[in-house]
N, C-alpha and C positions, 0 to 999 in steps of 0.2 A: 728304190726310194729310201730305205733306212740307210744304205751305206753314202747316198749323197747328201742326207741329216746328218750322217756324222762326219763329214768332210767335211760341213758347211760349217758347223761349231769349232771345229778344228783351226779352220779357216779365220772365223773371228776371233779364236781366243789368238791366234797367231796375228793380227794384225794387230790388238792390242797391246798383246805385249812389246811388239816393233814400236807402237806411236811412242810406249813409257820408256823405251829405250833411246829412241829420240831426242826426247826431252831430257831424258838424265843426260848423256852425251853433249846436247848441247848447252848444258847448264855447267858440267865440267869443261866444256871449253872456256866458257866465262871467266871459271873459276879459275884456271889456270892460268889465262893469258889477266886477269886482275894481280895474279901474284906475280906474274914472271914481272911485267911492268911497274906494280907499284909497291911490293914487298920484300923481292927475291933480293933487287939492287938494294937493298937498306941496310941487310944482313952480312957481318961481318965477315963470314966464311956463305957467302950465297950458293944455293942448291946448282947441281950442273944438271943434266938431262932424267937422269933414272930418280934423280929425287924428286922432280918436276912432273914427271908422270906418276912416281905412287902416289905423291899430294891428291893428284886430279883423282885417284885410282878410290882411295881413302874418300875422296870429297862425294863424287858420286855413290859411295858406297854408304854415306851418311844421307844425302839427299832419297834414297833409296829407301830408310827404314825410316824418314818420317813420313815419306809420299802414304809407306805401310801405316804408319802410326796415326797420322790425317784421313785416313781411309782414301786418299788418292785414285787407288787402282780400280774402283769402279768405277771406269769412264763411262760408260752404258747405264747405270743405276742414275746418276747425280743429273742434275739439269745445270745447262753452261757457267749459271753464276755462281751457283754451290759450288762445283767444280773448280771457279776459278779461285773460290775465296778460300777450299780448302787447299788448293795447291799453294796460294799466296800465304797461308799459316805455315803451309811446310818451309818452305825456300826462306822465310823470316827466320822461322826457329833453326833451320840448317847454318846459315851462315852466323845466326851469333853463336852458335854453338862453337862453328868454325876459328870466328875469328875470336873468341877467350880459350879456346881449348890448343889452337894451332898455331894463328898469327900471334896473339902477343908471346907466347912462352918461345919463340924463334928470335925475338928481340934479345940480344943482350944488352941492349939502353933504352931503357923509360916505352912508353905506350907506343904502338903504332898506329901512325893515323887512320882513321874509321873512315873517313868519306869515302875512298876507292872502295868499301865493302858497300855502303849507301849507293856509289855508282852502279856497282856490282848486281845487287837487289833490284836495285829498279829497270838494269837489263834484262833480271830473269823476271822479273813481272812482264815487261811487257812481250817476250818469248811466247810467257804462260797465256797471256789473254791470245795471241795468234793461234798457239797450239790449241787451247780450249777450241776457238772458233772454228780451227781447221777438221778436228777432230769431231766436234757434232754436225758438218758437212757431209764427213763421210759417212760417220755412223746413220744418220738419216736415208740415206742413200741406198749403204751396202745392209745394212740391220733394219731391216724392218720390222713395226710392235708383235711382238708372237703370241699368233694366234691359238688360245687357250679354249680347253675345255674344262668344263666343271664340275665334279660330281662330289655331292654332298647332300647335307639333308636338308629338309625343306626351311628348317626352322633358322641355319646359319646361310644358306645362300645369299638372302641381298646384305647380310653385313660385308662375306666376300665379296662380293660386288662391288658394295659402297665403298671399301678398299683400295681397292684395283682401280676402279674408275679412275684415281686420283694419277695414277699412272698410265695415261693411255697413251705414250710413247714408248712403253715398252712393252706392255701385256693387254690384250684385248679378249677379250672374253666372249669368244663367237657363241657359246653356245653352253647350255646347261641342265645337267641329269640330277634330276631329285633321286638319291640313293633308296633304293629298296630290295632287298634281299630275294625278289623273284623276279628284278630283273637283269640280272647279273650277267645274261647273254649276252644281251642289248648294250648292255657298256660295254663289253670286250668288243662289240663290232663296232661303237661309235669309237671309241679307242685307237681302232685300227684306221679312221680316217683325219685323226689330229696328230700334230706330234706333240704339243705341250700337252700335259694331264697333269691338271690341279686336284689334288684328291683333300679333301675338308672334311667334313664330322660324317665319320659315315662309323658303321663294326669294325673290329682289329681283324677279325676274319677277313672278312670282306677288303677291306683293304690290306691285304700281306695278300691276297689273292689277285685283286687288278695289280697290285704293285708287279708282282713275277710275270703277269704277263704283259703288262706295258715294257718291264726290262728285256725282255726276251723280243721282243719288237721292236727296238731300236729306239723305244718314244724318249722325249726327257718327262722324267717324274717330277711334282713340284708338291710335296705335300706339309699340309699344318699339322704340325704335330702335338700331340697329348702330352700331358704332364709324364706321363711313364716314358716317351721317347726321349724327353728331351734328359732324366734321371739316366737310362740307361747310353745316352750320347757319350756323356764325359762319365763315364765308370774308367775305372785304370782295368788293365787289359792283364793276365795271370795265364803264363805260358810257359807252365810245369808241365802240362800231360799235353795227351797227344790229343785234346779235344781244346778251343779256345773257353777263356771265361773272363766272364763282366762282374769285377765287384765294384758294387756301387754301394756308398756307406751314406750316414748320415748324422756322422761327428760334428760336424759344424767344418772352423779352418784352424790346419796346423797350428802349432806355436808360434815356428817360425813365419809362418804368414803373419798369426796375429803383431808379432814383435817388428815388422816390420810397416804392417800397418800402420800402427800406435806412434811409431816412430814420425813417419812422412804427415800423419794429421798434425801431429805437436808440430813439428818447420811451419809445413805449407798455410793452420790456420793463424800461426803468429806472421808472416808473412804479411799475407794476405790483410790483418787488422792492423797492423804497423806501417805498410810502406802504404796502403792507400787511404791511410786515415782520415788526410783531408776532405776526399771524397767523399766517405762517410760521412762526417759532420757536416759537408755540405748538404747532404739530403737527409740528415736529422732537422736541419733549420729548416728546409722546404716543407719537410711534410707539418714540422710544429707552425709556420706561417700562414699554411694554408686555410685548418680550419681549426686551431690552436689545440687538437685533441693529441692524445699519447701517441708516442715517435714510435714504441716498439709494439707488437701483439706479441700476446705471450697465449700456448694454447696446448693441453697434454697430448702427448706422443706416444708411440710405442717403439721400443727400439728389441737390441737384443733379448730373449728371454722374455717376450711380454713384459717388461719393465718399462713403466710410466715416466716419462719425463717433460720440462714445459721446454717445449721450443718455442724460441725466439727470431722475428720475424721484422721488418721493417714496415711499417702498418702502411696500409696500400688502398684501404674500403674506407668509409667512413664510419664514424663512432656509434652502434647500435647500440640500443638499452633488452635487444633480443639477444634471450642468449641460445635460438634457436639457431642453428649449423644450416644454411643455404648455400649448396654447390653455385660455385659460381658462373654464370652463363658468357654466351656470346653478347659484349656491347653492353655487359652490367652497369645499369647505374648507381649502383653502389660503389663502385671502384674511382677513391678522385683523380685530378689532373696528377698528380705528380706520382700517385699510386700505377696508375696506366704507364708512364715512361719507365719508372722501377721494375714494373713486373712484365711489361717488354722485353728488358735484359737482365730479368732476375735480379736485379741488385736486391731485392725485399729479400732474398735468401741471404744476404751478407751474413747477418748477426747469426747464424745459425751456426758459424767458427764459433763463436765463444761455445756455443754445444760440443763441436768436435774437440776443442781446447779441452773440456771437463771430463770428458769421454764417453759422454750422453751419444754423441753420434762420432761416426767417420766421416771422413769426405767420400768416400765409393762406397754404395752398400744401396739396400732397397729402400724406394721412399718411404717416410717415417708416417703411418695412416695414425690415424684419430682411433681410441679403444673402440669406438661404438662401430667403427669400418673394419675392425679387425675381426670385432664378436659374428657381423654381419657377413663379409667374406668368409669367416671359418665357416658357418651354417650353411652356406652355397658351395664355397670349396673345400671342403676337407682339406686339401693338402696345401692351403695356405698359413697351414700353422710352418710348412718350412721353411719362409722365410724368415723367420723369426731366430736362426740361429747366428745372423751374424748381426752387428750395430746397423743400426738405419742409416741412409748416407744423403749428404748432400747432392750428389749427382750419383747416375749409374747407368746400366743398362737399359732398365725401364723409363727413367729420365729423358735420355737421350734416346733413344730409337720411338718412346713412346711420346703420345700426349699427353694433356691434361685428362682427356676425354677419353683415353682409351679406357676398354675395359679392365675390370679388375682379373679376370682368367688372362687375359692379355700379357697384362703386366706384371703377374705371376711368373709366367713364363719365361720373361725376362728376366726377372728375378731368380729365377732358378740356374738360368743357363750363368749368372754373373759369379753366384755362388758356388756352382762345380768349378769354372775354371777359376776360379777367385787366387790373382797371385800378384806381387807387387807390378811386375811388369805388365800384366793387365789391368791394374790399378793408374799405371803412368797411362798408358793407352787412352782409357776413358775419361782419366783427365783432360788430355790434351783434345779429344775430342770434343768435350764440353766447351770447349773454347768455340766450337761454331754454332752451338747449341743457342749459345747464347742472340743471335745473328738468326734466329729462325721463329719466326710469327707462330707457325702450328703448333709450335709447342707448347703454346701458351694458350693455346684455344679452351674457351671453355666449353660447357654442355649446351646441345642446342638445346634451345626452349622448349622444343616438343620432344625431347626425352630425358625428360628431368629422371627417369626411372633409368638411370645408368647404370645400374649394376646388373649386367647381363652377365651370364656366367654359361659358355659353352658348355659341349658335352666334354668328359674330360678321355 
């Protein structure tokens, strides 16, 4: 039984990676026969055969690290339209990259015309929507949801649950062990009849102990991990002696991060306020029409260093005379009509560049909480004073992977993992990622009504 669990994984991760081979493949053939036809002939001294194939070689090898940069590669995790819409951000951002970086500097007279790359794109979209389609045919098929056991403790199990539910085409949750410390047998033999083991809030004992013998059985491990795993994940590795070691520090980020930082926020939020300006002042006049109250909220932050700042905000609620702080719910009536379509697509986070502009925030970095959410998570988490070492950011890891709704140990975690690997090119990453964030309801979800008491704070 273990050795046909692990042929069977083997088996999937090899058919996946065959479908993204596929599809790159077929997207360089596109590519290429777009240039041999509509580019090659233009060109003074025109490419002959070996320069024709490294282009396609190059093009696919570009299509390749956005699929990685779109988060592309998990065909299994995404549902068909996420999938198709982040594939369609790749193949977008691939070809103009292509055609300003390739096609036009191969000209030696003036612009080459853009529509054969427009032809181009709209062949690989619709490639992409087949493959999408063909590909959760099989996945349905050959991958069925995996069937999960649970062991955790009594008091975190139905949040994992409520979780998971969300995904019941991939993880199904046959069955569940309230952890306790005398019955430790009893999980090793329920153990022995699952192959997924989801291990949640249980002892570090206890679990380093089902862990070794679930690995030792061929199971797959799926565990949540602690504030301490996720500190000792991205430690740098010191391989002097003949024993390994994890130094994990707690400097904040280099210089050279920060300088490069500081750098891409000054571009990207002048950018961003200059070429879509009009837009902006188009939903400055909406929201002043609608109930004549003030365009922006301005409201204190906390960013690096526990340092206070007002962020700025495109006002979305209606004009309170409470200056009481109400998390906002599912179907708020407070939130008005033009406030709802803003904060749909985030646009109410615009004005928050003029913050990155001053250098109150970054654009990547942990959301910027309110002092009275900071005072209050430090007294539940202790080690939520570590985010606090880098600027608060407009988007991030907890942004994007989280909710509104998530918890605050949650999104800590996120927070954490952003700040070990914190480096420009995981900064571009999360960027480009936020671009489907935008395109996504949950994210914007507020607190259900019947738990207004969101601050749930696991074991750590």
């Amino acid at each position: 039984m273990p050795k046909s669990n692990i042929n069977k994984n083997n088996y999937n991760n090899l058919l996946k990676l065959a479908l993204v081979i596929v599809l790159i493949l077929i997207q360089g053939f596109i590519f290429v026969d777009t240039w041999i036809h509509s580019y090659n002939l233009i060109l003074r001294f025109p490419y002959i055969l070996k320069g024709n194939i490294f282009l396609m070689i190059v093009y696919m090898l570009l299509s390749y690290i956005f699929m990685m940069f779109f988060d592309c590669n998990n065909l299994t995790e995404y549902r068909p339209a996420y999938l198709i819409f982040s594939e369609t951000l790749s193949i977008i951002s691939c070809n103009i990259l292509v055609y300003l970086v390739i096609i036009i500097p191969a000209a030696a007279l003036g612009l080459m015309p853009i529509a054969p790359m427009i032809i181009m794109t709209i062949k690989d979209l619709i490639v992409i929507i087949f493959w999408v389609m063909l590909i959760n045919v099989i996945f349905k098929k050959v991958i069925p949801p995996k069937e999960v056991l649970l062991i955790s403790s009594k008091n975190s199990i139905d949040n994992i649950i409520v979780k998971f539910s969300k995904r019941k085409d991939l993880y199904n949750i046959v069955k569940t062990i309230e952890f306790d410390t005398n019955n430790l047998n009893n999980i090793y033999k329920e153990c022995n009849q699952y192959t997924n083991i989801l291990i949640g809030d249980i002892t570090s004992e206890a679990r380093n102990d089902i862990i070794k013998h679930c690995f030792n059985n061929f199971r797959s491990i799926y565990v949540i991990p602690k504030i301490s795993d996720i500190l000792l994940k991205y430690s740098e590795d010191i391989l002097i002696f003949d024993v390994p070691i994890y130094l994990s520090t707690n400097f904040g980020l280099s210089l050279e991060v920060k300088f490069f930082k500081r750098l891409s926020d000054i571009f990207i939020s002048l950018f961003v306020l200059i070429v879509f300006l009009p837009i902006w002042l188009l939903v400055s006049l909406l929201i002043k029409i609608e109930d004549r109250g003030p365009i922006f909220f301005f409201q204190e932050r906390v960013t690096i260093d526990n340092k206070l700042f007002k962020i700025i905000k495109f006002r979305s609620m209606k004009v309170s005379n409470n200056d009481e702080v109400v998390p906002t719910i599912d179907n708020d009536d407070r939130i008005t009509r033009v406030g709802k379509f803003i904060r749909k697509f985030h646009i109410d986070e615009v004005p928050q560049m003029f913050n990155v502009l001053v250098g109150d925030m970054s654009i990547v970095g942990p959301r910027p909480e309110r002092k009275e959410h900071v005072e209050l998570y430090t007294k539940e988490i202790c080690e939520f004073e570590y985010r606090s070492k880098v600027k608060a950011g407009i988007t991030g890891l907890a942004q994007i992977y989280g909710k509104y709704n998530t918890s605050a140990i949650d999104k800590l975690k996120l927070d954490l993992i952003y700040i070990k690997k914190c480096s420009f090119i995981f900064d571009l990453e999360l960027i480009l990622r936020t671009i489907k964030v935008l395109f996504i309801k949950e994210n914007t979800e507020g607190f259900d009504i019947k738990t207004q008491e969101y601050i749930k704070c696991n074991a750590r």
